[in-house]
PALODO-957189 format. One record per residue (C-alpha): x, y, z. Coordinates in pm, whole numbers, plus 50000, padded with zeros to 5 digits. Layout:
N
XYZ
...
END
This chain:
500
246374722130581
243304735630423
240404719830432
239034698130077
235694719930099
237834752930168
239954744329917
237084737429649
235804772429757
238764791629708
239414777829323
235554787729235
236094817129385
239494823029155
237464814928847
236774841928586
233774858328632
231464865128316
231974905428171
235044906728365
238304921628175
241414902528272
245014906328091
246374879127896
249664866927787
248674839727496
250664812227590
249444786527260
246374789026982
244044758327004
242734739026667
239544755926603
242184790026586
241834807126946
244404822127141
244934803427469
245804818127772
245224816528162
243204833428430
241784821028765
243434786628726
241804780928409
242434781528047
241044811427830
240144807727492
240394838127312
238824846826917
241284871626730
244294861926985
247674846826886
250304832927005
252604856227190
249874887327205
249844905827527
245504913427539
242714928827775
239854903227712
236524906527802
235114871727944
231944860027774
231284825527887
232454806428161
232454769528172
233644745128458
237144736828343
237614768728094
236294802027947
235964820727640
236794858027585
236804886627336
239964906427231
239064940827371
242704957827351
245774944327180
248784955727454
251634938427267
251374918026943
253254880526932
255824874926663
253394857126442
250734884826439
250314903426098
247704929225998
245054914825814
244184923225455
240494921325513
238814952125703
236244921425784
238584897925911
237444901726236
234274900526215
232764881425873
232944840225912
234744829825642
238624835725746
239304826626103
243424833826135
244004861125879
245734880526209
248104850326181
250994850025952
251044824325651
254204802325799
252444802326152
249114790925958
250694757125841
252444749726164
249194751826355
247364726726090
250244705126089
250114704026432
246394701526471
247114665026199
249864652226468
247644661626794
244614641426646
246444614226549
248124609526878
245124620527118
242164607826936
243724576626709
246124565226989
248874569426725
252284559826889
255524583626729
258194557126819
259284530726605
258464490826736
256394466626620
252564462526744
252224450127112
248734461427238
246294470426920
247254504426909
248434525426606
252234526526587
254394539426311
257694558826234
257684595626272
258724592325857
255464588625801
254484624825823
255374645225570
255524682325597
252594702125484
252164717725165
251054754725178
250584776524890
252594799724705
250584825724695
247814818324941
245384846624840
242254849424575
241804812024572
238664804624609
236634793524304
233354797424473
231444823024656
228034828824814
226714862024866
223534863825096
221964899425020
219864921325254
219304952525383
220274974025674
218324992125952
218325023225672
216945000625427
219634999225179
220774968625031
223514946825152
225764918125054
228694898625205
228934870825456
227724857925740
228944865426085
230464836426240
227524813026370
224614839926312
222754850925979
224044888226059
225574898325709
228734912325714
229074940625378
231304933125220
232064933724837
236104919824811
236644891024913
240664886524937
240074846824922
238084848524630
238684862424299
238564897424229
235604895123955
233234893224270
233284924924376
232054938324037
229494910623997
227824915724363
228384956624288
226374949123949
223724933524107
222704956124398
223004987424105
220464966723893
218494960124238
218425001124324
217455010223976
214794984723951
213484984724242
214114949224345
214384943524709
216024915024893
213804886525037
213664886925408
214454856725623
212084870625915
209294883125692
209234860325423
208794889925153
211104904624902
213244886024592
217204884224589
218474858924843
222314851024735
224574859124472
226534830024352
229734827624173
231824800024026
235404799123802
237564778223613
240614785623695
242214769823419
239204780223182
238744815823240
234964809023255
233004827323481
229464817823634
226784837323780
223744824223957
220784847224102
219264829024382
215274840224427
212284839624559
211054839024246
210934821923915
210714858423679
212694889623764
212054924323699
213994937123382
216304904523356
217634909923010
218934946223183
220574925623464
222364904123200
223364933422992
224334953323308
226794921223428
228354913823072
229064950523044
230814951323400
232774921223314
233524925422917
234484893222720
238014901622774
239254868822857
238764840922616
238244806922751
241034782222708
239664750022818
243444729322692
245354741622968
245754726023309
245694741123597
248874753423787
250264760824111
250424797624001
246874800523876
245094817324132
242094842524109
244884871424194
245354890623855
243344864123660
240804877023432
237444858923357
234634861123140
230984853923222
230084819222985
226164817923237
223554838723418
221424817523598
217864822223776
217914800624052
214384796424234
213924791824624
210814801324736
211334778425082
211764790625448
215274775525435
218704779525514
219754760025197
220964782824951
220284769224584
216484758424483
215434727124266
214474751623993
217024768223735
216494785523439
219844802423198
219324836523134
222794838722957
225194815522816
225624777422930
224164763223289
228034747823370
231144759223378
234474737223262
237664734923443
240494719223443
242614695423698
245974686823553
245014663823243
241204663323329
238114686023251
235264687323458
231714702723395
230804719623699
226874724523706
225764752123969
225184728424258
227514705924164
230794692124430
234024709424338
236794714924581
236984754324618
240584754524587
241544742524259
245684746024245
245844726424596
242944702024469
245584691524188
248544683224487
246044665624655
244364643624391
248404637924279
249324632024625
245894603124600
247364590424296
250854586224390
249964566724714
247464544524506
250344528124382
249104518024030
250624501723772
247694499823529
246924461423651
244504475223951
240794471523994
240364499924274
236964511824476
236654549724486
233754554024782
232164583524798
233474592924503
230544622324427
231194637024074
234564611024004
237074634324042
239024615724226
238474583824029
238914603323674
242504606423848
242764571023940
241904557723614
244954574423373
246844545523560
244234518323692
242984487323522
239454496623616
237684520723841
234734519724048
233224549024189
230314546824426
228304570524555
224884580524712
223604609224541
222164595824225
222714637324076
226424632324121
226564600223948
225274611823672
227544638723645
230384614123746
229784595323444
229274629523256
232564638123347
233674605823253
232534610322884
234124645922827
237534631122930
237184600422688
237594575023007
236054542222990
237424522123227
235524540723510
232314527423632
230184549723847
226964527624019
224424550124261
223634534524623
225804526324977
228714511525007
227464483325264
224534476924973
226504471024672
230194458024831
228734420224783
228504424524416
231654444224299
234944428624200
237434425824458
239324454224512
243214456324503
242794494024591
240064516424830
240044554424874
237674572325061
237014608325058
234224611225330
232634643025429
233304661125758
231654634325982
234334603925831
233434568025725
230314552625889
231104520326051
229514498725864
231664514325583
235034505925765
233744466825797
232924466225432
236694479725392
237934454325598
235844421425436
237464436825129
240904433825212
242854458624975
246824456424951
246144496924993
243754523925150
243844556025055
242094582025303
241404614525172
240354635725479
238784668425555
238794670025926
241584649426120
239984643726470
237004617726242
240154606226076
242244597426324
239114582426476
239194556426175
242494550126117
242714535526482
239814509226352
241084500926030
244234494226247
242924473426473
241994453126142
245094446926023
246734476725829
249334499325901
249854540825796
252514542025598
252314580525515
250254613425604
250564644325401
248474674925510
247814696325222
246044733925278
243184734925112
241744761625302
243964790425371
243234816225650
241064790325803
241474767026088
240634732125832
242844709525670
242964686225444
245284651725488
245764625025252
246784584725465
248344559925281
247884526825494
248694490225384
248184455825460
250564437025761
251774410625630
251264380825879
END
């Protein structure tokens, strides 16, 4: 028998060693998109790897229990591989699983939904009634996700950071994953197809003028991002100059130079709701705003407090099925409007209204969500911290005619004592989920329903298994991609009351 210290000795020694290339068989992808495979009795995580590739990795870290590594050779590709359309794919931050083929794509995020729900919420697949606190439903309850038809050019909103190379000329793109390194790159297959000409535009009207791009490192120069925004439904088409400074050089050329690139050719149609088929691919838009947006700060926020219209209006409309919104430049709107419609229906549908329900909407940012709620809800009461997006909440309200939504600035925890009682809660919390004083105000409440609108299912599942311990049960989960070619996931939770 070997000795325990031996032993321990021999498995370090087995470990991966930092720089060293080791082949790969990807046995499984992990949730934040990595291939996964094994090497020196550990598990490899590996960017730009899937599931059934045969790779030569270079190791770059090495932790205790596991390493990462970087695809140096692809041997033998897995049955889910697929070329990417982006030349970028690899490299810019925005797509993480392009390589990975569309069908593959939802069966990893539907997986990712079940995985959190088990691991993190304690959820329990077989059927039985409650015996120890823990989450327990039918496997009914999840539904399968809904992908996209056509899962390209859907993006309604883009940000361009420009710069300039080692030669001096003048970039724009994205970001490298986790660095400020800007990837060129002027087509964007996620985004519509208008961009290219509008970033294109702007670094033409930059050479000729000699405008240069403002420097993170130095501090000097004017053009920091390029940012674009569509209706979908609309045809609208908005165009926002982020600088340094509050005048530009020449900026009636700029404007004349963009609305030439992008005639009126595409007249805006602000009746028509949006459809599943109404993505940016083969959609035309016309430019209704030019922007100057002012930033003079050492910051990685992108838009300043100062704007000024060059052009046109400072908002764009759009529509979601029966609703318009105005959509100011730094306003919230979900980037993918034909899946924002499934999931604001899928919200509605599991809201259960019959027009006799008073129902909370927290966080409910600019009410889209409650404008939804309220075509079939006595009354409607949005709440929400940003006193910017309350105002444009009850803006919204007003275009659409709605007056039986009510939209009050402050916290949840602040304002719960005073509101009617609620027959109906959703939530739509950012990334880091419902704060726990949030979750108690839920539970004094004591809705018949909660709706949980989600955006990342480990701080959901993470909440469901408290408002569970209070009392309610899930009755459904449907994951909806919101975010194609990336690793997130959007999931809509019905849960009701136990009766006792």
């Amino acid at each position: 028998m070997i000795p325990q210290g031996k032993l321990r000795r021999i498995k370090r020694e087995a470990q991966v060693q930092k720089n060293e290339i080791t082949q790969l068989l990807i046995e499984d992808m992990s949730s934040e998109g990595f291939g996964v495979g094994h090497a020196g009795g550990m598990a490899v995580f590996v960017k730009d790897a899937v599931a059934g590739d045969l790779v030569r990795a270079r190791i770059v870290k090495v932790k205790k229990h596991y390493a990462y590594a970087r695809l140096e050779e692809l041997l033998s590709p897995g049955a889910d591989r697929v070329e990417p359309r982006c030349p970028c794919a690899r490299s810019c931050g925005g797509c993480q699983i392009q390589e990975l083929s569309y069908s593959a794509q939802l069966r990893l995020k539907e997986r990712k939904v079940r995985e959190n729900l088990i691991r993190i919420g304690g959820l329990k697949l077989d059927p039985g009634e409650d015996s120890d606190g823990t989450m327990r439903c039918e496997e009914a309850v999840f539904q399968p996700i809904i992908g996209m038809e056509d899962p390209w050019h859907y993006r309604n909103k883009a940000q361009f950071p420009v710069g300039a190379d080692r030669d001096g000329r003048i970039t724009a793109g994205f970001y490298a994953g986790r660095t400020h390194t800007i990837i060129d790159n002027h087509r964007c297959v996620i985004g519509i197809e208008e961009n290219q000409a509008v970033i294109e535009t702007v670094i033409s009207w930059m050479e000729q003028c000699g405008v240069r791009p403002y420097s993170e490192s130095g501090g000097d120069g004017t053009i920091r991002h390029v940012m674009t925004r569509a209706g979908f439904a609309t045809g609208e088409l908005m165009v926002v100059i982020v600088a340094a400074a509050r005048e530009l050089k020449e900026e009636q050329k700029l404007v004349s130079m963009l609305l030439a690139a992008l005639p009126d050719h595409a007249p805006s149609d602000r009746s028509r709701p949006c459809r599943g088929s109404d993505t940016g691919k083969n959609k035309r838009f016309r430019i209704t705003g030019i922007i100057l947006n002012t930033n003079p700060e050492k910051t990685n926020v992108i838009l300043g407090r100062e704007m000024r219209v060059l052009y046109g209006h400072d908002y764009i409309e759009d529509r979601i099925g029966n609703l318009t919104y105005r959509i100011a430049p730094g306003a919230f709107y979900q980037v993918n409007p034909v899946q924002t419609a499934v999931l604001y229906q899928t919200a509605l549908d599991y809201a259960g209204l019959t027009g006799k329900e008073t129902v909370w909407d927290l966080y409910c940012g600019t009410g889209t969500i409650s404008l939804f709620l309220a075509q079939r809800a006595k009354r409607v009461i949005g709440v929400e911290v940003i006193p910017e997006a309350v105002r444009n909440a009850r803006q919204n309200a007003e275009l659409n005619h709605i007056d039986n939504c009510e939209f009050i600035a402050g916290k949840a925890e602040d304002l719960a004592a005073d509101l009617p009682g609620a027959d109906v809660i959703v939530v739509d919390p950012p990334r880091k989920g419902l704060d726990r004083v949030v979750i108690d105000v839920i539970l004094r409440a004591c809705p018949v329903r909660i709706v949980y609108v989600s955006c990342d299912s480990a701080t959901l599942a993470r909440d469901l298994a408290l408002l569970t311990q209070g009392g309610y049960r899930i009755r459904k989960v449907q994951p909806v991609d919101q975010f194609c070619h990336s690793v997130h996931v959007e999931t809509v939770v019905l849960m009701s009351k136990v009766k006792e």
